[in-house]
C-alpha positions as a Markdown table, in Angstrom:
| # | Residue | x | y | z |
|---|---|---|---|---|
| 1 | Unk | 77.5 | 175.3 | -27.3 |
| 2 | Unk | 75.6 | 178.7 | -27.0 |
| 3 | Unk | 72.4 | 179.8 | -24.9 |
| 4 | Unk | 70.3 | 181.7 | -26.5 |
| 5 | Unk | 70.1 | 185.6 | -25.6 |
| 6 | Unk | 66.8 | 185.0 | -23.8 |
| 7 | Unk | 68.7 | 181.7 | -21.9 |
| 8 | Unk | 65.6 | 179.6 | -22.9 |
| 9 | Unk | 67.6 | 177.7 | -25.0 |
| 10 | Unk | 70.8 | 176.1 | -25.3 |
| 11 | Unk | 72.3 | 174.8 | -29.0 |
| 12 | Unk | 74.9 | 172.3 | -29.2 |
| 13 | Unk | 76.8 | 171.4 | -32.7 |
| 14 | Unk | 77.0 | 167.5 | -33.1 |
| 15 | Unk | 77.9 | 164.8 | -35.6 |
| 16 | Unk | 76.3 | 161.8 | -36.0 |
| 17 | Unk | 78.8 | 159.4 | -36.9 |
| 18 | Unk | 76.3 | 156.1 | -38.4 |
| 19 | Unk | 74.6 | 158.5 | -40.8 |
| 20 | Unk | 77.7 | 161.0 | -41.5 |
| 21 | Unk | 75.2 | 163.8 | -40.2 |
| 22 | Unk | 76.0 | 167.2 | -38.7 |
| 23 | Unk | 73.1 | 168.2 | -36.3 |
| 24 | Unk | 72.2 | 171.0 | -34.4 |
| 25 | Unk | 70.2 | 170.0 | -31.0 |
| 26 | Unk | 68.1 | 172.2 | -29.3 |
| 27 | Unk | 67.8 | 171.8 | -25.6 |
| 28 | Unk | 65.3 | 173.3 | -23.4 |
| 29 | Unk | 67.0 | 174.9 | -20.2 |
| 30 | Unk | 63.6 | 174.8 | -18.5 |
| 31 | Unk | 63.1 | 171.3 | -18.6 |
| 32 | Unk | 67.1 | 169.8 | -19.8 |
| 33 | Unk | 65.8 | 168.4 | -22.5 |
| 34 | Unk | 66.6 | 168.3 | -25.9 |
| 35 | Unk | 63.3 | 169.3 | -28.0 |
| 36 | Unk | 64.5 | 169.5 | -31.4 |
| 37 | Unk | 67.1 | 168.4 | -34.1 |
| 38 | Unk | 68.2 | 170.2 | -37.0 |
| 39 | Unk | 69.9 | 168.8 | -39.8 |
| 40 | Unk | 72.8 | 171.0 | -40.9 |
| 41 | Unk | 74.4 | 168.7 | -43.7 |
| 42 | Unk | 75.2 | 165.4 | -44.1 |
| 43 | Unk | 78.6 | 163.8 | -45.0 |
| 44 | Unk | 82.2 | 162.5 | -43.6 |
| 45 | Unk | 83.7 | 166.1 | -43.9 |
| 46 | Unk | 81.0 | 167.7 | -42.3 |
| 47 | Unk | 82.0 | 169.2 | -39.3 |
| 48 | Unk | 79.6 | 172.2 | -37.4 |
| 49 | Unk | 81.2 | 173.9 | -35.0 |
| 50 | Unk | 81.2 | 177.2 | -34.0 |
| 51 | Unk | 77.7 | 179.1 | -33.1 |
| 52 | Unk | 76.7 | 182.5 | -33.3 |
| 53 | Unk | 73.2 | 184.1 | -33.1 |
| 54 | Unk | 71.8 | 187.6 | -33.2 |
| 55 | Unk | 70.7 | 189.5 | -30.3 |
| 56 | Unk | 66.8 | 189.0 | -30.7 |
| 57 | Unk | 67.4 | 185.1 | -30.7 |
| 58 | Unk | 65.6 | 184.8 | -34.1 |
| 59 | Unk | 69.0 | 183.8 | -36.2 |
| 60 | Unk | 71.6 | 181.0 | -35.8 |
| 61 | Unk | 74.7 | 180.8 | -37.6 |
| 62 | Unk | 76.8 | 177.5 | -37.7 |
| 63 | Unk | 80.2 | 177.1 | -38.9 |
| 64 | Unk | 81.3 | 174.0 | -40.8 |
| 65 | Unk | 85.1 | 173.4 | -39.1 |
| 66 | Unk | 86.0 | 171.3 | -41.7 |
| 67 | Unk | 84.3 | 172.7 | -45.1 |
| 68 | Unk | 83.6 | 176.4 | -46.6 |
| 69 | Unk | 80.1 | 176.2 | -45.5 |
| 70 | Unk | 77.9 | 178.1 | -42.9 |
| 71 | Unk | 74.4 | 177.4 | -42.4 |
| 72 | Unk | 71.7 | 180.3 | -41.3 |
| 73 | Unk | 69.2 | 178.7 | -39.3 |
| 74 | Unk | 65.8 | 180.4 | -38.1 |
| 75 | Unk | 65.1 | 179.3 | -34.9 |
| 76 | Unk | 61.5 | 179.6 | -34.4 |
| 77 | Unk | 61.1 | 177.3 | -37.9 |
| 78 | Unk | 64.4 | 175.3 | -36.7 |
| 79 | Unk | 65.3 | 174.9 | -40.3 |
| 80 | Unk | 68.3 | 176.0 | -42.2 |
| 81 | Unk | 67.3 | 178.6 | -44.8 |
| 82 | Unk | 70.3 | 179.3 | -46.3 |
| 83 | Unk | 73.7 | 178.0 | -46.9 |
| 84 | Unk | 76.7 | 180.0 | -47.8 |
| 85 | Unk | 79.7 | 179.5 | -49.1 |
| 86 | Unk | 82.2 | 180.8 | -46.4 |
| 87 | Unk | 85.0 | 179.0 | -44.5 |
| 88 | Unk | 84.9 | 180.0 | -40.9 |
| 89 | Unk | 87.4 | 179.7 | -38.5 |
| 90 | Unk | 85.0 | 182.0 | -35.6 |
| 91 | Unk | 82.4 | 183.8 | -35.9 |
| 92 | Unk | 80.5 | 186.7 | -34.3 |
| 93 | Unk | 77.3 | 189.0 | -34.4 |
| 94 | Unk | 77.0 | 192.6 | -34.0 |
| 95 | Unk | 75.3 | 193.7 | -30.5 |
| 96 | Unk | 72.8 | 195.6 | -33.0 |
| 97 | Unk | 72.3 | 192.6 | -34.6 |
| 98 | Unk | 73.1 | 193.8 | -37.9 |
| 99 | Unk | 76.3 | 192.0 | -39.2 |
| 100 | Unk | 78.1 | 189.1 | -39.0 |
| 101 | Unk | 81.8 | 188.9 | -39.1 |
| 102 | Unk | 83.7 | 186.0 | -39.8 |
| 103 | Unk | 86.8 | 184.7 | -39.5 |
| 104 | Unk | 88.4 | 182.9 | -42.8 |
| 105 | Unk | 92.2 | 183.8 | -43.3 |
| 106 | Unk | 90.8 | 187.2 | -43.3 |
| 107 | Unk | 87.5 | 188.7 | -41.8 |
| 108 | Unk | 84.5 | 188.9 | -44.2 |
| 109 | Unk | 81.8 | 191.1 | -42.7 |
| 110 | Unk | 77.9 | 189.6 | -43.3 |
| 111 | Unk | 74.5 | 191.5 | -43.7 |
| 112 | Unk | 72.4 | 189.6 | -41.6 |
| 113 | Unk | 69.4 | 190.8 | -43.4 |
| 114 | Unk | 70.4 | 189.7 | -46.7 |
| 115 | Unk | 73.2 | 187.5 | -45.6 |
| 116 | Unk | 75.9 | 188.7 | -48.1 |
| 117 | Unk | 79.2 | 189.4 | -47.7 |
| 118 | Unk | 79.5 | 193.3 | -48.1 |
| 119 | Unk | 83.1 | 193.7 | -47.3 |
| 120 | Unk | 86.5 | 191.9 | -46.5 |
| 121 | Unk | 88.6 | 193.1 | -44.0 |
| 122 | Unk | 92.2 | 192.3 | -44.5 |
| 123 | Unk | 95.1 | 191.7 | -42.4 |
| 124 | Unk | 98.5 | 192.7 | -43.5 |
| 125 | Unk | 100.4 | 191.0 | -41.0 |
| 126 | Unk | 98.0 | 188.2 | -40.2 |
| 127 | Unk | 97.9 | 184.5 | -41.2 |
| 128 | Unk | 95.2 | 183.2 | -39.5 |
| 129 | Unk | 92.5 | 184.8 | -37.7 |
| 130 | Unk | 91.3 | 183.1 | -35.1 |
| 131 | Unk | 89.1 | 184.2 | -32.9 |
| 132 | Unk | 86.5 | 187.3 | -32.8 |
| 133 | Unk | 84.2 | 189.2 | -30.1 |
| 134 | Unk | 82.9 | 192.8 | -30.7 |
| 135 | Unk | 82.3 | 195.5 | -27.5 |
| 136 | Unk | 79.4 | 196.3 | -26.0 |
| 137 | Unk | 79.2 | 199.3 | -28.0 |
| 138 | Unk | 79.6 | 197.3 | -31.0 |
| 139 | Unk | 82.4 | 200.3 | -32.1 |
| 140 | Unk | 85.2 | 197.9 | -32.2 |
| 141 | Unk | 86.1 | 194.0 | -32.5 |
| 142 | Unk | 88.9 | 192.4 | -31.6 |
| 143 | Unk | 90.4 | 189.3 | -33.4 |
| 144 | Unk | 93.0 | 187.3 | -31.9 |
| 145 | Unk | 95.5 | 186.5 | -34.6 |
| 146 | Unk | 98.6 | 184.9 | -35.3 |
| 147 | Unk | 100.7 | 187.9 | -37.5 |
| 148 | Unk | 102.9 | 187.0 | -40.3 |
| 149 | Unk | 105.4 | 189.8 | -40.5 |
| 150 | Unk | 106.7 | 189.9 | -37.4 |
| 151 | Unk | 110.5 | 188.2 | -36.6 |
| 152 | Unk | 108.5 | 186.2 | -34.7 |
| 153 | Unk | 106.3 | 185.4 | -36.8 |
| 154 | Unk | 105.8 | 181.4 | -36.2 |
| 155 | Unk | 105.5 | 182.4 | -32.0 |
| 156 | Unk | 103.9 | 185.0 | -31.7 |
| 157 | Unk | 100.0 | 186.1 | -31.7 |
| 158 | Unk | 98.5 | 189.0 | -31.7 |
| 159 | Unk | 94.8 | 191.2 | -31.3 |
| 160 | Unk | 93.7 | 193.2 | -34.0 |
| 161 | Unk | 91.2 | 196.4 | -33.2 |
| 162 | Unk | 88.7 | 196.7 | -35.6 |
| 163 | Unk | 86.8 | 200.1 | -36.3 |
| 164 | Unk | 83.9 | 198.8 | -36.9 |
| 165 | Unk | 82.3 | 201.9 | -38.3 |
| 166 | Unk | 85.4 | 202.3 | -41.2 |
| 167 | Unk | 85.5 | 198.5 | -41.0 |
| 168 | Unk | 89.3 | 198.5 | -40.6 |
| 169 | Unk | 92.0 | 197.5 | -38.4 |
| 170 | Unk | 92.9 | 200.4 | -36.6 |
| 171 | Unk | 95.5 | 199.0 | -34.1 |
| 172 | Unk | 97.0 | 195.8 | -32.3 |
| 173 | Unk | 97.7 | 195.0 | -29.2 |
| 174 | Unk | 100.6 | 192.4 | -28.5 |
| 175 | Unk | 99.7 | 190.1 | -25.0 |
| 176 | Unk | 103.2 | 188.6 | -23.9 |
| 177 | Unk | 104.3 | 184.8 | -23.5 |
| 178 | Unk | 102.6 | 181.4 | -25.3 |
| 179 | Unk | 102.9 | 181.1 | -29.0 |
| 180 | Unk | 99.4 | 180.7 | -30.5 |
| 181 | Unk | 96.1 | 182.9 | -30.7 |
| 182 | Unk | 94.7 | 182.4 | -28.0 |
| 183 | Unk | 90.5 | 182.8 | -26.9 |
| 184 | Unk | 88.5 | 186.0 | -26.0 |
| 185 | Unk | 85.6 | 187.1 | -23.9 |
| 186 | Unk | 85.2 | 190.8 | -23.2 |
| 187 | Unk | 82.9 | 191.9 | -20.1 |
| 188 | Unk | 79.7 | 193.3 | -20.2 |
| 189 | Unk | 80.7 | 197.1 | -19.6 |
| 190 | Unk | 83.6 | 196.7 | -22.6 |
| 191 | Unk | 86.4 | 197.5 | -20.3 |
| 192 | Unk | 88.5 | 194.4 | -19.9 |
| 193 | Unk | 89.1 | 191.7 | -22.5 |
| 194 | Unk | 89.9 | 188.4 | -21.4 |
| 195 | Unk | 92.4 | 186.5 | -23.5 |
| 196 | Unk | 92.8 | 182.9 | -22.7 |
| 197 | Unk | 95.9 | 181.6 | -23.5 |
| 198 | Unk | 96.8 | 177.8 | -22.2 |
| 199 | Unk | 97.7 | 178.4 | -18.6 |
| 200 | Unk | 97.2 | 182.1 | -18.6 |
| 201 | Unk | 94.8 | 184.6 | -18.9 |
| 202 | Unk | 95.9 | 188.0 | -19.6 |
| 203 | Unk | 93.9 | 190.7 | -18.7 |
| 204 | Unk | 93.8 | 193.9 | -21.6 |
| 205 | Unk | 92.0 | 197.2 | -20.6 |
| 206 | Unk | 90.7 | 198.3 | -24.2 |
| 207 | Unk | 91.0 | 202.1 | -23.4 |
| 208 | Unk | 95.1 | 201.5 | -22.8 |
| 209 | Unk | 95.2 | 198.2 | -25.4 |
| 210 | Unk | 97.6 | 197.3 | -22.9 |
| 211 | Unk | 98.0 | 193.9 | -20.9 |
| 212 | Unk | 97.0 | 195.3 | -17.2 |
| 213 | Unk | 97.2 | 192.0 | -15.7 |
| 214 | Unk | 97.8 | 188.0 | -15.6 |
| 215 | Unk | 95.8 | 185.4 | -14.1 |
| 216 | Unk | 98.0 | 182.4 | -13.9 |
| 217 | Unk | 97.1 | 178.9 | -13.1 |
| 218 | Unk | 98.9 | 175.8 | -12.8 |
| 219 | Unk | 96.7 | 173.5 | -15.7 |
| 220 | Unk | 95.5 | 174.1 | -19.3 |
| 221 | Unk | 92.6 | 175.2 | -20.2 |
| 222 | Unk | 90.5 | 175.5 | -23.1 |
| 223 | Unk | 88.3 | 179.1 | -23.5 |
| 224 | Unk | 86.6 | 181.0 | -20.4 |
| 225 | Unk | 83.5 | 182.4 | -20.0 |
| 226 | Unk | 83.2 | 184.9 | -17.7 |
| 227 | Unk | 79.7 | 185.2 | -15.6 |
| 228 | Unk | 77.3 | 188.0 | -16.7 |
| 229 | Unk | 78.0 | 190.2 | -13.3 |
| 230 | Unk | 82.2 | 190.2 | -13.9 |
| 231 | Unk | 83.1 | 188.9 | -11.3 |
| 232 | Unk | 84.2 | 185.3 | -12.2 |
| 233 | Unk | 85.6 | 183.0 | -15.0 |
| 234 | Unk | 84.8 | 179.7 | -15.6 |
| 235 | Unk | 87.3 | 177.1 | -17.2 |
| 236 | Unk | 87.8 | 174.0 | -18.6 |
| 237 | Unk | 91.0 | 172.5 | -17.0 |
| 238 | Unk | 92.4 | 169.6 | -18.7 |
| 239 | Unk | 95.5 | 167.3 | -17.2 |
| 240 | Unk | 98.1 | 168.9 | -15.3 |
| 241 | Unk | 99.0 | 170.9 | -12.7 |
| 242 | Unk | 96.8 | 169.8 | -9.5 |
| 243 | Unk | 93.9 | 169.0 | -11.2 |
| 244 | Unk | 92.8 | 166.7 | -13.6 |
| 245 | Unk | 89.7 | 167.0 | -16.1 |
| 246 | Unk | 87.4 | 169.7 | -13.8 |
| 247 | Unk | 85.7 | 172.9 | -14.3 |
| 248 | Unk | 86.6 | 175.5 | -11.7 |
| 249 | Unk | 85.6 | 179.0 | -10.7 |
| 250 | Unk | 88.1 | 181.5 | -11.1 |
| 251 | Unk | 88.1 | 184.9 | -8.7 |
| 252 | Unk | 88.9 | 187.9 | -11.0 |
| 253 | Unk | 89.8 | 189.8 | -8.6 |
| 254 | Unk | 92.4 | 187.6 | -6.6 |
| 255 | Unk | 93.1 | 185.1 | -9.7 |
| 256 | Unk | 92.6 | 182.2 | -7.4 |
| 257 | Unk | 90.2 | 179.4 | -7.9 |
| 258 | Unk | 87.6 | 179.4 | -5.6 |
| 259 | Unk | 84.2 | 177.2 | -4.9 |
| 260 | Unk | 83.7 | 174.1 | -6.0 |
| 261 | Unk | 85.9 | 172.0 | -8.5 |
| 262 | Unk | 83.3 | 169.7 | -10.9 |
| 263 | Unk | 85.4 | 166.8 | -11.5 |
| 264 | Unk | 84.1 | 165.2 | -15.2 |
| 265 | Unk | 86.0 | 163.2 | -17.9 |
| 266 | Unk | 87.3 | 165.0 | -20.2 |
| 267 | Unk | 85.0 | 168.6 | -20.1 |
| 268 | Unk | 85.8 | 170.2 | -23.5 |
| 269 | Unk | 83.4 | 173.2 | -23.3 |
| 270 | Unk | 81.6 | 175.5 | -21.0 |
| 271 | Unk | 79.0 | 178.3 | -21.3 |
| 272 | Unk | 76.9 | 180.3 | -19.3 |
| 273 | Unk | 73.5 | 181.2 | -18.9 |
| 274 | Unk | 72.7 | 185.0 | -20.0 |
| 275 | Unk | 70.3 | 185.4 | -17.2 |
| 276 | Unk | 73.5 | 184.1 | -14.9 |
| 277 | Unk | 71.7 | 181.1 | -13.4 |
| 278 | Unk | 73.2 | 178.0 | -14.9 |
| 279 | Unk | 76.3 | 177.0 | -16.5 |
| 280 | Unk | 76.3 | 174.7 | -19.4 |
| 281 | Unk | 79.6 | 172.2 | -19.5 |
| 282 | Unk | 80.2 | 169.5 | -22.7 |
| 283 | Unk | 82.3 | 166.7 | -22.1 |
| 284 | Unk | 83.5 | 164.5 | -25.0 |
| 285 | Unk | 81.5 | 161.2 | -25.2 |
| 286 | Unk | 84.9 | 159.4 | -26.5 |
| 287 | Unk | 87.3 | 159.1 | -23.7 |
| 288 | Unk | 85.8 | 156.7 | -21.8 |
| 289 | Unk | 83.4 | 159.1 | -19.8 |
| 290 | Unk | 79.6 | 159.0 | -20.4 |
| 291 | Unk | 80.0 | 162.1 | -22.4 |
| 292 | Unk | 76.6 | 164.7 | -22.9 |
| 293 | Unk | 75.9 | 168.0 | -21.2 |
| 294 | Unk | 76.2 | 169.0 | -17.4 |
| 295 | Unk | 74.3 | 171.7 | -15.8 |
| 296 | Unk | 75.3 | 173.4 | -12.9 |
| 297 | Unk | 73.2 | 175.5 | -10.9 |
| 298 | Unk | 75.4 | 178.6 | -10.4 |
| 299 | Unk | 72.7 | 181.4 | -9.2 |
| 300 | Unk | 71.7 | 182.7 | -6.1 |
| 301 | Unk | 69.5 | 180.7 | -4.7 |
């Protein structure tokens, strides 16, 4: 799922299993409703997943999970304009709006005026890219990785700093425990990125590139979002631990849940609202829960 930068609209990646089509839907947060469909591809491989869109709302990327495609939508049209030929693990925008850099095994960087790749950055030590979120600033990105010349190569991940002005990886900073790449969401000041790692977050200041400190709770959890004012995380926590399938509210400041715990069956995803007033929650339709998209009302009222 993503909102859109103006949080009037939320997009959600879908496959329609009787027709072997991948959708996009379009859901309007002012009424909850879904107000458009956009045909993405059609076939049994086709998979759209990840979603990226540039800061004036007016562009939509979709990755295809499963095949080397990714489909550039235009959202006031709501029609794919162009398709390209790119494998994409994660993608992300520029906060100038101006490129796109994906994540394929390396990271190719996209003109999103002419959407063509005008560079490849590589990764020397890095077998699969995995994740990608750029500052503030927009003068560096950081791409969770798992490194392939290190003696722990097979356990260990790793963040590499991108310059994004000389388009190269600068440094790397090394977070400690779990074995795979792991999730990232930076805050809105570009001080502390938030890498989500199972049943740990680690907390990185990006002036040290040092781990400063570890939120630790006792269940999985799939990728936080933190609200727009910093002060809290939302995650998905899957079974285990003392709780089973919910969403909770995460203090930053004390690392303790807090608020309420929305119990669902099997919650995969959550998102939040730019605007901070909602929070957007996916749960999977195929283990035995109704399945769809929750909204919870998380401003002040």
């Amino acid at each position: 799922m993503l909102v859109s930068p103006d949080s009037k609209f939320v997009y959600v990646t879908n496959f329609v299993t009787t027709s072997n089509t991948g959708i996009v839907q379009v859901i309007d947060t002012g009424t909850n409703t879904i107000t458009a469909t956009i045909t993405v591809g059609t076939g049994a491989l086709v998979a759209p997943s990840g979603l990226a869109i540039t800061p004036d709302g007016q562009t939509l990327y979709v990755a295809d999970e499963f095949g080397s495609q990714l489909w550039v939508i235009d959202t006031a049209t709501q029609e794919v304009t162009t398709t390209l030929n790119v494998f994409a693990q994660a993608l992300a925008v520029s906060p100038d709006g101006t490129q796109l850099y994906v994540c394929n095994g390396e990271v190719s960087v996209i003109d999103t005026a002419t959407n063509q790749i005008t560079n490849t950055i590589g990764f020397a030590k890095t077998r699969i890219p995995w994740d990608v979120v750029f500052a503030p600033n927009g003068k560096e990105a950081y791409v969770s990785a798992k490194p392939n010349g290190y003696k722990y190569a097979k356990s260990h991940a790793y963040i590499a700093v991108i310059d994004t002005t000389t388009e190269s990886v600068v440094s790397s900073i090394l977070p400690t425990g779990h074995s795979y790449p792991g999730t990232e969401v930076i805050d809105a000041n570009g001080r502390q990125l938030f890498y989500s790692q199972e049943k740990l977050i680690q907390i990185i200041s990006t002036s040290s590139e040092n781990v400063v400190r570890t939120i630790r709770q006792n269940f999985s959890h799939g990728p936080a979002v933190i609200t727009p004012d910093g002060k809290f995380l939302y995650m998905v926590s899957a079974i285990g631990g003392d709780t089973v399938n919910e969403v909770v509210m995460v203090d930053i400041a004390s690392g303790k849940v807090v608020g309420k715990r929305i119990g669902l069956t099997f919650p995969t995803e959550v998102t939040i609202a730019p605007n901070g007033k909602f929070a957007y929650i996916f749960a999977n339709v195929s283990n035995g829960g109704p399945g769809g998209m929750y909204v919870v009302d998380i401003g002040p009222s």
